[in-house]
C-alpha positions in Angstrom: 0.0 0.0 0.0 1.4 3.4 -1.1 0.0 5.9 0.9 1.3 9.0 -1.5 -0.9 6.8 -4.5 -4.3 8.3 -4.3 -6.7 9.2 -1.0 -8.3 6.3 -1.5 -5.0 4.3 -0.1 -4.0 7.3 1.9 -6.7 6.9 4.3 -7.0 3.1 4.5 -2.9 3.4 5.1 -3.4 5.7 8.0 -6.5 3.4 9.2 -3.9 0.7 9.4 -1.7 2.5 11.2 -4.2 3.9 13.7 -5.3 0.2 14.1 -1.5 -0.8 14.8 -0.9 1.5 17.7 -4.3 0.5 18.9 -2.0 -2.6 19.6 -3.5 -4.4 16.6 -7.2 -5.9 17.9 -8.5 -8.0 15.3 -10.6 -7.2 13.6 -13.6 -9.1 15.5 -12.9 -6.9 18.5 -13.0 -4.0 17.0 -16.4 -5.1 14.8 -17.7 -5.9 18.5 -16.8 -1.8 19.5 -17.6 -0.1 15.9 -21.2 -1.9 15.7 -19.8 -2.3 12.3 -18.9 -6.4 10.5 -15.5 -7.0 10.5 -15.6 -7.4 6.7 -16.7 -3.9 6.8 -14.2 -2.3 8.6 -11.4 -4.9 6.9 -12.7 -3.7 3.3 -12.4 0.1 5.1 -8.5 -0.3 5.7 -8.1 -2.7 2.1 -7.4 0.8 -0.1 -9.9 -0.3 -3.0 -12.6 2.2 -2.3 -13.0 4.9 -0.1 -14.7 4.1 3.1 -17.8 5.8 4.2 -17.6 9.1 6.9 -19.2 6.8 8.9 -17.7 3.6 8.6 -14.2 5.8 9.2 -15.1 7.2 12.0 -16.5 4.3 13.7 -13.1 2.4 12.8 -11.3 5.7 14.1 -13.5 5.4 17.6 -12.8 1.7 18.1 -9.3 2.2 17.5 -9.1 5.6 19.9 -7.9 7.8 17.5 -8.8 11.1 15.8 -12.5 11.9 14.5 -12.2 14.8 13.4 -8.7 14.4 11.6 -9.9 10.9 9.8 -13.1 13.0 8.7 -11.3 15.8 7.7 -9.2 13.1 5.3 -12.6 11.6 4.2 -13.2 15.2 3.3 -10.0 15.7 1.5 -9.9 12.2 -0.1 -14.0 12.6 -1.8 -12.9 16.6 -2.7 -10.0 15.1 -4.7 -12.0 11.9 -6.2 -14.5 14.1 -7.5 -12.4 17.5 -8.6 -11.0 14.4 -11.0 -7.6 14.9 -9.6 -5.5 12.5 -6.8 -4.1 15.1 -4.9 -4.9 14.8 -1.7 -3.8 16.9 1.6 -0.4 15.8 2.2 -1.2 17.0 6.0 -0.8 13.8 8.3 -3.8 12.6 10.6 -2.7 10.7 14.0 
């Protein structure tokens, strides 16, 4: 995964990461805390689409991170899908 590709893989890159210094729950724990499947929130960090505001930020709570900063990359990544260009904010979320 190349997170400097395209926001789609930006995000799920930095919902990996997020997940990691969660201490890496699987993803059936963190299903049980997002009231999300785990397929769901696996396809969410996978970098083939981008996830849903609230599909992010219910990864992002279950993990303890950042709402506001993952939405604001939501934000960033759908401005940049649908101005027809990949340039995303280079700005990193934590």
């Amino acid at each position: 995964m190349d997170p400097e590709a395209d926001p789609v893989q930006r995000l799920a890159w930095q919902l990996r990461r997020l997940r990691e210094r969660a201490g890496s729950p699987s993803y059936h724990a963190l299903a049980q805390r997002a009231h999300y499947s785990a397929s769901t929130l696996a396809e969410a960090a996978k970098g083939d689409r981008l996830a849903s505001p609230a599909v992010t930020l219910a990864y992002v709570e279950a993990c303890g991170g950042d709402r506001v900063g993952h939405l604001v990359a939501v934000g960033d990544g759908l401005h940049a899908l649908t101005e027809g260009g990949m340039h995303a904010s280079r700005r990193s979320i934590s």
